[in-house]
Steps between C-alpha positions, in 0.01 A plus 500: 500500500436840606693625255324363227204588620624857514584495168195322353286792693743731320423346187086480535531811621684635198288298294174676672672860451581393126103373405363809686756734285391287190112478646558903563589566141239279309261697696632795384487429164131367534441797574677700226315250250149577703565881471534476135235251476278763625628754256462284248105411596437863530623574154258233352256625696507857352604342140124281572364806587589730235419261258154451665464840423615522128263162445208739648583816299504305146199311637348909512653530185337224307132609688565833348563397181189311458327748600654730204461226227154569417479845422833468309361264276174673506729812388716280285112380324391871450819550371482285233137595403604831446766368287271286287245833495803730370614237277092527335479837490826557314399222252187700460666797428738394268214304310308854491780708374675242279222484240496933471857503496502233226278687331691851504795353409326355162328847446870606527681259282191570231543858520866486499466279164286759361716785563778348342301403172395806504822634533637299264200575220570853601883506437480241164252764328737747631810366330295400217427860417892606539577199213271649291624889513310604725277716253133500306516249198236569312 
């Protein structure tokens, strides 16, 4: 039985060799898969990080911007007042210079009416006097 003993130690020991190749290689792949593991955490990390870091910038942002709000709407107010003043004023004025302008244009329209009888009295005892001759009867 020697012999088969021989070959069964053959045969563990291949067996041995063939789970430390096979032990040898998962390793090495754990490995592999651990590297990129890592490369993969660190890339979250910074990904966290930057995003920590936009989150605090619009957090700024939004503290700044309440801090503007009042005097925009304080401007936006004084804005409108003004409006509402102009808006007054140029009803005031038009209420002050309608009533003259009304006016002129009646004194207008009257004396154009006048001139034109006038004109017209003037040119019918004109023609009337060419009908006639245009000489003393009498």
């Amino acid at each position: 039985m020697p012999v088969l003993i021989q070959v069964c130690a053959v045969v563990v020991t291949l067996a041995m060799v063939v789970i430390a190749f096979a032990t040898m290689r998962a390793t090495r792949r754990l490995e592999v898969a651990s590297q990129e593991f890592s490369r993969t955490a660190e890339v979250v990390c910074e990904s966290v990080r930057k995003a920590d870091g936009v989150a605090r910038e619009v957090q700024e942002l939004a503290v700044a911007l309440k801090s503007i709000a009042p005097p925009v709407r304080h401007a936006a107010d004084q804005f409108g007042a003004v409006a509402e003043r102009v808006a007054a004023v140029s009803n005031a004025m038009l209420d002050e210079v309608e009533s003259p302008i009304r006016t002129t244009l009646a004194v207008l329209t009257g004396v154009k009416t006048g001139t034109r009888s006038l004109f017209g009295a003037l040119a019918r005892r004109a023609y009337g006097q060419h009908t006639n001759g245009g000489g003393d009867h009498g």
